[in-house]
PDB file with one MODEL, atoms N, CA, C and O in Angstrom:
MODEL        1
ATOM      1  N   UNK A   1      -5.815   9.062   2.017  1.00  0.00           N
ATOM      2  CA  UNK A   1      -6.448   9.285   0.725  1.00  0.00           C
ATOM      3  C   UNK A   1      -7.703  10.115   0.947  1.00  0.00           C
ATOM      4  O   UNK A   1      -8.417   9.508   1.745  1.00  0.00           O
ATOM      5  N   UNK A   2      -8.255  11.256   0.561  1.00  0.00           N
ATOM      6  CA  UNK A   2      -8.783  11.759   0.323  1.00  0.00           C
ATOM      7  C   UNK A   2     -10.524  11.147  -0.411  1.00  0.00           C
ATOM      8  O   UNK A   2     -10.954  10.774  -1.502  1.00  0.00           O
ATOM      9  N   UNK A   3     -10.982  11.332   0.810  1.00  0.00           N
ATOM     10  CA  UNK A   3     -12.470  10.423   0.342  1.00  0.00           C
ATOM     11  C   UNK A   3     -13.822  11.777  -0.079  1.00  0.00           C
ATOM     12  O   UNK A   3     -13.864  12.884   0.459  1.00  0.00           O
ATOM     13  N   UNK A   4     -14.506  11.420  -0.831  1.00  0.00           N
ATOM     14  CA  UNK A   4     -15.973  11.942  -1.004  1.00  0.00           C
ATOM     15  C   UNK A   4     -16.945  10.986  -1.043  1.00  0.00           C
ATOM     16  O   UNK A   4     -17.005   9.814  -1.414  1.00  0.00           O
ATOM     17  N   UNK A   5     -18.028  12.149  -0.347  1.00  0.00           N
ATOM     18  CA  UNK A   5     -19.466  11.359  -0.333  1.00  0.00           C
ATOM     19  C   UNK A   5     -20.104  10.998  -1.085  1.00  0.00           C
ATOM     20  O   UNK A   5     -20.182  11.432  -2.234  1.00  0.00           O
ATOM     21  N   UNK A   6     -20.869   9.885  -0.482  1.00  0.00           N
ATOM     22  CA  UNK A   6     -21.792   9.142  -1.828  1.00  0.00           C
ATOM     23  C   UNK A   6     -23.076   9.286  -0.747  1.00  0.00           C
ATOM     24  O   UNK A   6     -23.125   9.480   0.468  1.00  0.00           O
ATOM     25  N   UNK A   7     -24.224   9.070  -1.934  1.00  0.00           N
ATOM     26  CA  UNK A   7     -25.113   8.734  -1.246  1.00  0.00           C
ATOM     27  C   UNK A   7     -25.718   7.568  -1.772  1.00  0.00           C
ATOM     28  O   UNK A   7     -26.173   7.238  -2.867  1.00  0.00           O
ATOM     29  N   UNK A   8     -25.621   7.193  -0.973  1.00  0.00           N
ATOM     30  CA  UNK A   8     -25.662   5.465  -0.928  1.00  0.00           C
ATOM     31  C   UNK A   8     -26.363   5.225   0.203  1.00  0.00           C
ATOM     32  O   UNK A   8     -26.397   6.053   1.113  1.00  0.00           O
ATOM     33  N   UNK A   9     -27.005   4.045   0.257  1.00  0.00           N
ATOM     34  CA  UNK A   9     -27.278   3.365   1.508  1.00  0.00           C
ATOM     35  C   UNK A   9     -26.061   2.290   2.262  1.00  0.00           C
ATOM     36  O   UNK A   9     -26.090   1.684   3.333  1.00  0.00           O
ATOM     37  N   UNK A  10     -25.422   2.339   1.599  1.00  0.00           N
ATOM     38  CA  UNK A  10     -24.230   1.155   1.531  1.00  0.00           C
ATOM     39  C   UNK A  10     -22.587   1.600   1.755  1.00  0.00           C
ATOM     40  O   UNK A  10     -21.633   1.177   2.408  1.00  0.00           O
ATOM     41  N   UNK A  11     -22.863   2.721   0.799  1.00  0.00           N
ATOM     42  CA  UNK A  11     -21.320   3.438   1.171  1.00  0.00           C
ATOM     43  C   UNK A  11     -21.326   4.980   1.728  1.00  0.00           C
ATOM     44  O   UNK A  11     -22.192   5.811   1.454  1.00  0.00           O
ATOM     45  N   UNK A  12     -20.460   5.141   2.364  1.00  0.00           N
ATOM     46  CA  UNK A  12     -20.586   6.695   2.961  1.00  0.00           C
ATOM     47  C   UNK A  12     -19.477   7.519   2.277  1.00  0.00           C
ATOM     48  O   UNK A  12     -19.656   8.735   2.195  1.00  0.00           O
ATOM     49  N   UNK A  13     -18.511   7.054   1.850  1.00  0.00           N
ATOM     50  CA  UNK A  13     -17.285   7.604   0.952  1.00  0.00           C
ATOM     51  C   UNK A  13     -16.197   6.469   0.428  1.00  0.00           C
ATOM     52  O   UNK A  13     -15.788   5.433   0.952  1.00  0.00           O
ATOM     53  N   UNK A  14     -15.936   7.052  -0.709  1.00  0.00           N
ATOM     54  CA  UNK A  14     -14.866   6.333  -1.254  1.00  0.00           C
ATOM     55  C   UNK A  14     -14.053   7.588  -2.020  1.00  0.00           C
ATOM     56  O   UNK A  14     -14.410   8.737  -2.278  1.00  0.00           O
ATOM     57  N   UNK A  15     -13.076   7.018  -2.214  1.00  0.00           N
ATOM     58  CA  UNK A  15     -11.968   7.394  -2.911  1.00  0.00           C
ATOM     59  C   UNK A  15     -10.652   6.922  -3.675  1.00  0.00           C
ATOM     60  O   UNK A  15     -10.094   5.967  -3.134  1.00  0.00           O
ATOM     61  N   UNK A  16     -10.043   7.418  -4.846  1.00  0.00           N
ATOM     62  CA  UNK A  16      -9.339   6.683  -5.422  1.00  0.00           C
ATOM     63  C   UNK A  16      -7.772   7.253  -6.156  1.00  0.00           C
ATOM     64  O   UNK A  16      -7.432   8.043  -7.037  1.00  0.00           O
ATOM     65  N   UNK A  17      -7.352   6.654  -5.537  1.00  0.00           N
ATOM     66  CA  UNK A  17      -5.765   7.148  -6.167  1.00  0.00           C
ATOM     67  C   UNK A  17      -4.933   5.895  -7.194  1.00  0.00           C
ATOM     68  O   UNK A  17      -4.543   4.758  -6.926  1.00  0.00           O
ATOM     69  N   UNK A  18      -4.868   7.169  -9.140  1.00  0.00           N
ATOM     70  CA  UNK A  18      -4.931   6.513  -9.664  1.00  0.00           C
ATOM     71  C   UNK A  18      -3.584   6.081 -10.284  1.00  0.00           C
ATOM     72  O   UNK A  18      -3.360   5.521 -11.357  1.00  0.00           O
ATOM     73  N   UNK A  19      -2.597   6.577  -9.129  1.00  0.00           N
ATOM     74  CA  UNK A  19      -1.043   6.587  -9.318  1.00  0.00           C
ATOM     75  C   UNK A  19      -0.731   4.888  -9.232  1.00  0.00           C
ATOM     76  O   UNK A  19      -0.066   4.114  -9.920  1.00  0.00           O
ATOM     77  N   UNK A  20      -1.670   4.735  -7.878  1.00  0.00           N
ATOM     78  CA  UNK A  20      -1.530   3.148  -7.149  1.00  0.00           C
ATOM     79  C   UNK A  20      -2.295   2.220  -7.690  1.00  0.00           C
ATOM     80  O   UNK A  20      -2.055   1.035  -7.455  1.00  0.00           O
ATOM     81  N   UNK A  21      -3.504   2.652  -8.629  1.00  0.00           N
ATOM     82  CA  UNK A  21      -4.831   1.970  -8.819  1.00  0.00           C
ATOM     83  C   UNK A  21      -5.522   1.397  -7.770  1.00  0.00           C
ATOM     84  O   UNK A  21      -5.886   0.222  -7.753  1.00  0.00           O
ATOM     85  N   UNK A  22      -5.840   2.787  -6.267  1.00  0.00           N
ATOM     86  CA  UNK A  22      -5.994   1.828  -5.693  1.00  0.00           C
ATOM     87  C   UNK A  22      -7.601   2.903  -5.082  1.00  0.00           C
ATOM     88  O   UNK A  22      -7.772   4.122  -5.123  1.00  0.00           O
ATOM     89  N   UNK A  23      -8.630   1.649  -4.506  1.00  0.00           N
ATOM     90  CA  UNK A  23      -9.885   2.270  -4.399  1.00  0.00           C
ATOM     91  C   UNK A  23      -9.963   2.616  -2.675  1.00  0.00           C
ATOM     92  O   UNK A  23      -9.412   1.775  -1.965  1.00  0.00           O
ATOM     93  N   UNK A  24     -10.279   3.191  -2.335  1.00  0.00           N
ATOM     94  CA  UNK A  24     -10.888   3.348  -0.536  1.00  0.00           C
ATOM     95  C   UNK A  24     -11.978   3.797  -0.315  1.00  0.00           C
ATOM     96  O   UNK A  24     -12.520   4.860  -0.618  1.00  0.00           O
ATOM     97  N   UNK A  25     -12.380   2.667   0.403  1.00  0.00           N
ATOM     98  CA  UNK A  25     -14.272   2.655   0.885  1.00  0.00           C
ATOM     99  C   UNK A  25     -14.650   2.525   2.150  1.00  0.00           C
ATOM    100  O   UNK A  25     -14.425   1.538   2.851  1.00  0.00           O
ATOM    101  N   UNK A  26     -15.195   3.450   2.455  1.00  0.00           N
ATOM    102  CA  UNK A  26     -15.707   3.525   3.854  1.00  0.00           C
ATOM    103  C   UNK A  26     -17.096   3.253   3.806  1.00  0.00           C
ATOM    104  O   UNK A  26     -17.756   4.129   3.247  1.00  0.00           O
ATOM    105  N   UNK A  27     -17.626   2.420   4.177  1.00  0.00           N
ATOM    106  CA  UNK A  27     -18.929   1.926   4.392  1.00  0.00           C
ATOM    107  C   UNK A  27     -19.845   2.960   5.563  1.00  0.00           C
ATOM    108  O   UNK A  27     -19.532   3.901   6.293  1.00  0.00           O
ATOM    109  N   UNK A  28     -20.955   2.303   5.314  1.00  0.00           N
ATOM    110  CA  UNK A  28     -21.899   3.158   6.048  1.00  0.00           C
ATOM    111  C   UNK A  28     -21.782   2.671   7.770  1.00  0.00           C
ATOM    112  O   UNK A  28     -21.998   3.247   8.836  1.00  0.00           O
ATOM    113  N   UNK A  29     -21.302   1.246   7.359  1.00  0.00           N
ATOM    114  CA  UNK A  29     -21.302   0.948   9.059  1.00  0.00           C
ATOM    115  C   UNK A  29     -19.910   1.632   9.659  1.00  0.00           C
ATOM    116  O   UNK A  29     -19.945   1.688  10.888  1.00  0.00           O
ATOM    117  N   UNK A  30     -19.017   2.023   9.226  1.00  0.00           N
ATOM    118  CA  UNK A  30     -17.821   2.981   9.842  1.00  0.00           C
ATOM    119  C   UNK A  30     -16.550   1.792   9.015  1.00  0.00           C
ATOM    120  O   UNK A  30     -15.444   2.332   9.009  1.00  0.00           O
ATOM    121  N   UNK A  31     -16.538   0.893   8.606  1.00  0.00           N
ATOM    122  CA  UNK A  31     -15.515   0.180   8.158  1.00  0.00           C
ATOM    123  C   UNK A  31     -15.170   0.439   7.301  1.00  0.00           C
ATOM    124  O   UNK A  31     -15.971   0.559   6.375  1.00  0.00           O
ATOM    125  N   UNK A  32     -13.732   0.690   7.078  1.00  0.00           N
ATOM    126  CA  UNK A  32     -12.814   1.041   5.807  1.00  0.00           C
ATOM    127  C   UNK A  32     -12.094  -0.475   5.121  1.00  0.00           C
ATOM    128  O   UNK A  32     -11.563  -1.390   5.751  1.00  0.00           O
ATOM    129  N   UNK A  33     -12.285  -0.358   3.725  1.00  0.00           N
ATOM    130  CA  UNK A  33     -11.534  -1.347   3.300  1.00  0.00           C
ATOM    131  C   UNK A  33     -10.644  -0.470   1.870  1.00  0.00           C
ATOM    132  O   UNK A  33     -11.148   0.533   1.365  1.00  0.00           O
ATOM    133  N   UNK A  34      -9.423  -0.995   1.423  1.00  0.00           N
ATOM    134  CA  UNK A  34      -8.877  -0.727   0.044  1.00  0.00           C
ATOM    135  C   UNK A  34      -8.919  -1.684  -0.469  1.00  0.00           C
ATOM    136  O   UNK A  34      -9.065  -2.743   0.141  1.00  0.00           O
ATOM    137  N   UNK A  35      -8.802  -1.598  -1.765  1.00  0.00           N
ATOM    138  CA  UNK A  35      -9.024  -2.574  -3.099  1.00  0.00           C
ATOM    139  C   UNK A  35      -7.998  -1.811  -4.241  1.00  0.00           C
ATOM    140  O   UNK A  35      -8.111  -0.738  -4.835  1.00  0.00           O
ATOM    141  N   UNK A  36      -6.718  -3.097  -4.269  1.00  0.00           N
ATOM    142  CA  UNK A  36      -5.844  -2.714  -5.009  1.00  0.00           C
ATOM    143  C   UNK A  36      -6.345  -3.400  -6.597  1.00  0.00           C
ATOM    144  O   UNK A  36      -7.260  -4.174  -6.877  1.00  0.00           O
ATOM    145  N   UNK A  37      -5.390  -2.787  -7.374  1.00  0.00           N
ATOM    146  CA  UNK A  37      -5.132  -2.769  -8.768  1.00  0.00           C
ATOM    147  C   UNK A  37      -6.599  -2.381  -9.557  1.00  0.00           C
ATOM    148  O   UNK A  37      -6.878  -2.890 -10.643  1.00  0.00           O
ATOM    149  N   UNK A  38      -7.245  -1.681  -9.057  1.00  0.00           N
ATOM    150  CA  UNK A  38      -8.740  -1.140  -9.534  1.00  0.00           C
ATOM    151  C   UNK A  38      -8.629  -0.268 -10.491  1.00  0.00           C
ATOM    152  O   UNK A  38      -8.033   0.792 -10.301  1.00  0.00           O
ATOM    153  N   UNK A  39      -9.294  -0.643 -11.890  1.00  0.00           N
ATOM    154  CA  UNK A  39      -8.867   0.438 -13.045  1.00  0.00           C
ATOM    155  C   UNK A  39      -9.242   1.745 -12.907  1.00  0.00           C
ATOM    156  O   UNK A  39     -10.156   1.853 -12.090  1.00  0.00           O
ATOM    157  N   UNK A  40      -8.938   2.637 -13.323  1.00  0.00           N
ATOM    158  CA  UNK A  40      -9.845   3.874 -13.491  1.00  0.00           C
ATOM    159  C   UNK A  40     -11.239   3.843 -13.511  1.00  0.00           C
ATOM    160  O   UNK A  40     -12.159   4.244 -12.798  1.00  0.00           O
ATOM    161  N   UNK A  41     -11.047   3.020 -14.935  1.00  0.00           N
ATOM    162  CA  UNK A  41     -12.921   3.063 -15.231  1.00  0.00           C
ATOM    163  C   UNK A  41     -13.993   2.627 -14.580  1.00  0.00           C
ATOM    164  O   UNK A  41     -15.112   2.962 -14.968  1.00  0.00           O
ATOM    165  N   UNK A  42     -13.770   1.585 -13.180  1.00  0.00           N
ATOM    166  CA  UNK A  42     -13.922   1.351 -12.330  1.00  0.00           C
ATOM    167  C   UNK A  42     -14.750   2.474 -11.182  1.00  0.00           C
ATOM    168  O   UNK A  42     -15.884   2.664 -10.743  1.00  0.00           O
ATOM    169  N   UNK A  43     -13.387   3.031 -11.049  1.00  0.00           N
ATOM    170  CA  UNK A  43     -13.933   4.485 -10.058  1.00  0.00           C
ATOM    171  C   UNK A  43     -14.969   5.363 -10.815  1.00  0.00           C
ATOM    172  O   UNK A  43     -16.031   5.748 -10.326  1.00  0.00           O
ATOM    173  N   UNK A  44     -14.656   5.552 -11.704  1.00  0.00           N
ATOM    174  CA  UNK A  44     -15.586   6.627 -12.465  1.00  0.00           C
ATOM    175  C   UNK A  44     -16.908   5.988 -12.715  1.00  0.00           C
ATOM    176  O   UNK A  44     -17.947   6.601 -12.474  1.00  0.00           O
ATOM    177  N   UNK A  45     -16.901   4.479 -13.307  1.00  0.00           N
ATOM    178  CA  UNK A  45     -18.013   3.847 -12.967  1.00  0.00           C
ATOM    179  C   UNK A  45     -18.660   3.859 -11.805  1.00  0.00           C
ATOM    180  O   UNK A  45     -19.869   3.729 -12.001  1.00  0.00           O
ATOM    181  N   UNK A  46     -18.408   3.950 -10.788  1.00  0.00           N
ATOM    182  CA  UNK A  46     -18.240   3.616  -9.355  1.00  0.00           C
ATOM    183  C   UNK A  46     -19.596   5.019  -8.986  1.00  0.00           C
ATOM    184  O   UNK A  46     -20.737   5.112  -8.532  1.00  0.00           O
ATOM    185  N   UNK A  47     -18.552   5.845  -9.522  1.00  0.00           N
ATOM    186  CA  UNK A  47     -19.015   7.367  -9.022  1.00  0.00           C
ATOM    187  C   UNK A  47     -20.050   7.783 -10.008  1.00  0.00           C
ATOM    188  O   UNK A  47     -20.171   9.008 -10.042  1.00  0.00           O
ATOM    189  N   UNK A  48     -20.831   7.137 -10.820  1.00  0.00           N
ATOM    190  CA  UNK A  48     -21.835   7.528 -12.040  1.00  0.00           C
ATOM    191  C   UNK A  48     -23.048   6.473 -11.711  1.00  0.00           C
ATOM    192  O   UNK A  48     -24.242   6.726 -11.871  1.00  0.00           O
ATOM    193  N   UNK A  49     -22.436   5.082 -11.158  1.00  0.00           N
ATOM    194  CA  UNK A  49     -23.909   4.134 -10.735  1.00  0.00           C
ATOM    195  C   UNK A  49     -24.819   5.232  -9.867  1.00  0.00           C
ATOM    196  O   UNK A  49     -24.640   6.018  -8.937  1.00  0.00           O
ATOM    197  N   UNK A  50     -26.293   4.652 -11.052  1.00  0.00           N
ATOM    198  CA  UNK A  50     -27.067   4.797 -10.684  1.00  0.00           C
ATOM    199  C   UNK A  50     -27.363   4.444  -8.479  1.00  0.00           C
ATOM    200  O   UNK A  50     -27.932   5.147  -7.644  1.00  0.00           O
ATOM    201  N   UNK A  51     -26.735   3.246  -8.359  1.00  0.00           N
ATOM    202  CA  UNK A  51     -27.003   2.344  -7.105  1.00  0.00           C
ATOM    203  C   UNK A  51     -25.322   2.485  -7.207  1.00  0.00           C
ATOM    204  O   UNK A  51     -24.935   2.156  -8.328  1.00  0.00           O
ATOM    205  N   UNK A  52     -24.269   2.886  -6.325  1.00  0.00           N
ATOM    206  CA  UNK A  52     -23.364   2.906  -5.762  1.00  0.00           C
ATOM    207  C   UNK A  52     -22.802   1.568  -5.379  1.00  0.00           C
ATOM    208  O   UNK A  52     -21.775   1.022  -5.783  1.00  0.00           O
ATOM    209  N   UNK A  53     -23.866   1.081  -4.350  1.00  0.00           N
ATOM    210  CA  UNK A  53     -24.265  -0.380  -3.607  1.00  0.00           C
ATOM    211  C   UNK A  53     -23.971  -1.591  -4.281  1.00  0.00           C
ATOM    212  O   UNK A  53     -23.057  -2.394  -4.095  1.00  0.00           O
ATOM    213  N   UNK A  54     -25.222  -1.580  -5.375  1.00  0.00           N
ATOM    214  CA  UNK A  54     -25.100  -2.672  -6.412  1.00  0.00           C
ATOM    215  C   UNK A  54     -24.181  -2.743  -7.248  1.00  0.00           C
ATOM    216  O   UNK A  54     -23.795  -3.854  -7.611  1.00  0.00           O
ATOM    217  N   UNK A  55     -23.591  -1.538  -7.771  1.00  0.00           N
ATOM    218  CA  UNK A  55     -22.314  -1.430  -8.588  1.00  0.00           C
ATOM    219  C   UNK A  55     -21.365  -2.098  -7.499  1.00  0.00           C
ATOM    220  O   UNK A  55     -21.437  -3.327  -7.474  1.00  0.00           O
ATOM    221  N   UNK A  56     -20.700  -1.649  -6.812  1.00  0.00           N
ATOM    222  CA  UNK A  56     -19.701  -2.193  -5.751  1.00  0.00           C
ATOM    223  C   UNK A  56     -19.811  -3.772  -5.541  1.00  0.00           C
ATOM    224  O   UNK A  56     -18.848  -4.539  -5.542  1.00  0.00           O
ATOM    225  N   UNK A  57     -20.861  -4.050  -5.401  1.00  0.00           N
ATOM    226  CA  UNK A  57     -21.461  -5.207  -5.161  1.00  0.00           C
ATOM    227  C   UNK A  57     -20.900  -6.084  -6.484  1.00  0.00           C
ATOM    228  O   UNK A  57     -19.908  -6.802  -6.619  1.00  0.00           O
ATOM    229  N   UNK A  58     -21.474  -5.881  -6.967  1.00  0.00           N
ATOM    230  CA  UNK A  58     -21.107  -6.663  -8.553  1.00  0.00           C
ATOM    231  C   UNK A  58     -19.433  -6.660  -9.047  1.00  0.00           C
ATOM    232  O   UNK A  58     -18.869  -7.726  -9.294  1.00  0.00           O
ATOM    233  N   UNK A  59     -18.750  -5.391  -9.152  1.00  0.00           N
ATOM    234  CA  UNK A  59     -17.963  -5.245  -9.583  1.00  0.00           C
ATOM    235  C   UNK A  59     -17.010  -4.827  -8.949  1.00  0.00           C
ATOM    236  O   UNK A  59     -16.315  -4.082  -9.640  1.00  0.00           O
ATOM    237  N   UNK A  60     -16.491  -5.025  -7.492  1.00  0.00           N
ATOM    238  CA  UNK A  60     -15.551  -4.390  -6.919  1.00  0.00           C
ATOM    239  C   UNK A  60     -15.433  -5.591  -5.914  1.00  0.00           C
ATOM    240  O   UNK A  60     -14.409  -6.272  -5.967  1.00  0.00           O
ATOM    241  N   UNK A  61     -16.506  -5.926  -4.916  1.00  0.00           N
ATOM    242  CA  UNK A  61     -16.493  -7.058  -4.355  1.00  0.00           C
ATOM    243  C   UNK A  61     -15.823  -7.950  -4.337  1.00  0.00           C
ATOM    244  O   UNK A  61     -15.767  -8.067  -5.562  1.00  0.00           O
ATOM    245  N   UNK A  62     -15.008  -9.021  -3.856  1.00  0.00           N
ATOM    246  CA  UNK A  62     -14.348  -9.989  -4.039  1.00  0.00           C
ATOM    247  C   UNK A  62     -13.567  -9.948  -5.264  1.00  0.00           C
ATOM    248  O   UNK A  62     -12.739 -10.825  -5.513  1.00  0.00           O
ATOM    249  N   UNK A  63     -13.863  -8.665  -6.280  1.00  0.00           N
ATOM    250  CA  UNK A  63     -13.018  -8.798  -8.158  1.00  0.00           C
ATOM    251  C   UNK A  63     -10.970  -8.059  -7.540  1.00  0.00           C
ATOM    252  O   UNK A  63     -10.093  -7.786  -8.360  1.00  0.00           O
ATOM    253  N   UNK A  64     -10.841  -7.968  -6.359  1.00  0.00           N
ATOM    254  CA  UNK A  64      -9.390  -7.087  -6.169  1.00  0.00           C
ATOM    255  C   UNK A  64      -9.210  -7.733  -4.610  1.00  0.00           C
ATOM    256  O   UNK A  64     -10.048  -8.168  -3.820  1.00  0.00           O
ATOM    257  N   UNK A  65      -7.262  -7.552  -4.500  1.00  0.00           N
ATOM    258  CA  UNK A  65      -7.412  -7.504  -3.391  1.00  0.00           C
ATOM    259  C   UNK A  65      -7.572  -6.531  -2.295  1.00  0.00           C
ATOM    260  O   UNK A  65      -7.394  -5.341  -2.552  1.00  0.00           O
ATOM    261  N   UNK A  66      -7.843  -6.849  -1.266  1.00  0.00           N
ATOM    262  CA  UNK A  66      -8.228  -5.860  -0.057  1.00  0.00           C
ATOM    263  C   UNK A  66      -7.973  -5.947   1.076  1.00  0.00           C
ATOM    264  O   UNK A  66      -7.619  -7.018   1.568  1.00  0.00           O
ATOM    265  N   UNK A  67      -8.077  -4.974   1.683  1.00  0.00           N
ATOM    266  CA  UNK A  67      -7.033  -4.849   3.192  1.00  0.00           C
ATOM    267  C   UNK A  67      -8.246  -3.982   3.555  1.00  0.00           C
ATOM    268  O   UNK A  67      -8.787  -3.162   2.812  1.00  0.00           O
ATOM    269  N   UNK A  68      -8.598  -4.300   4.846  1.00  0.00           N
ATOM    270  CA  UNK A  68      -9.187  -3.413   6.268  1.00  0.00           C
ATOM    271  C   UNK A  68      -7.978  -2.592   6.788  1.00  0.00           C
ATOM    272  O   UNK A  68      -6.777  -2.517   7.049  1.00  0.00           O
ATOM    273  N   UNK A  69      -8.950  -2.154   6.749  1.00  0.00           N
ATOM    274  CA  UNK A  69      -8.070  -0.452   7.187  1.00  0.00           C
ATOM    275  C   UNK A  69      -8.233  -0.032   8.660  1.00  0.00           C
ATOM    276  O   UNK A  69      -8.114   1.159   8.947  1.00  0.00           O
ATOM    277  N   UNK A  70      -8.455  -0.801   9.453  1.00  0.00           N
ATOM    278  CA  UNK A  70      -9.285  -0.300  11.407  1.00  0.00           C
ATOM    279  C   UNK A  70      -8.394   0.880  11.411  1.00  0.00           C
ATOM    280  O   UNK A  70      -7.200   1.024  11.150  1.00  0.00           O
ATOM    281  N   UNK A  71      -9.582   1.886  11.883  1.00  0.00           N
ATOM    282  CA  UNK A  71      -9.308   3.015  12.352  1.00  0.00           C
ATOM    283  C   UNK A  71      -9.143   3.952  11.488  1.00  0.00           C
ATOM    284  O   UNK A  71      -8.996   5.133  11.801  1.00  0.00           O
ATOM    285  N   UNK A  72      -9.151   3.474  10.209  1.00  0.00           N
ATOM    286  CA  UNK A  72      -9.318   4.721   8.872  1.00  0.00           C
ATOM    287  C   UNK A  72     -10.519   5.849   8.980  1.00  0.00           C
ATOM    288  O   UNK A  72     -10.426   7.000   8.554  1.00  0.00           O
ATOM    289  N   UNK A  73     -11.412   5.403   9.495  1.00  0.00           N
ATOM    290  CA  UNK A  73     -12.865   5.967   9.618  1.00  0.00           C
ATOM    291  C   UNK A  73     -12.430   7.411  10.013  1.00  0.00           C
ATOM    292  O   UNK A  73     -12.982   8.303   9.369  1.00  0.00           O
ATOM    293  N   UNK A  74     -11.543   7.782  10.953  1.00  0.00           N
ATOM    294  CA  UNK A  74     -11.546   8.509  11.983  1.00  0.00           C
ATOM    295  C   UNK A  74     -10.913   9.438  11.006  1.00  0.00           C
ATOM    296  O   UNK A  74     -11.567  10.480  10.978  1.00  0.00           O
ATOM    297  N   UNK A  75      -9.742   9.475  10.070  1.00  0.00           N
ATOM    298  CA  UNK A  75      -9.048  10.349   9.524  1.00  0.00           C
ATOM    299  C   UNK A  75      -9.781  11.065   8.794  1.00  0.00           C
ATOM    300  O   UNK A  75      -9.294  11.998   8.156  1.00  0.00           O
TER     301      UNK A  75
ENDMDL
END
């Protein structure tokens, strides 16, 4: 999936494919996670917070499920 940068203190890229509803986040420490069934409005929210961080935090966090991705970083 195809990621862009954020600037964040928290995230380094995410990205979202909205065929699957599904989100991909690469954190600042190098760890990738996905987060399925994530609405649109979500991402676009996602990508308009003011704080990236705190948005994620609040509303993405523990709200979907998610899978670690080891070794996504690298692609």
């Amino acid at each position: 999936m195809e990621r862009e940068s954020f600037d964040s203190s928290v995230i380094a890229s995410a990205g979202y494919d909205p065929a699957l509803r599904t989100l991909e986040v690469q954190f600042v420490s190098g760890e990738v996670y996905r987060y399925f069934l994530v609405p649109a409005r979500v991402w676009r929210d996602l990508r308009s917070a003011e704080s990236a961080g705190a948005y994620f935090n609040a509303e993405v966090r523990d709200h979907y499920p998610e899978e670690w991705m080891p070794g996504a970083a690298t692609r």
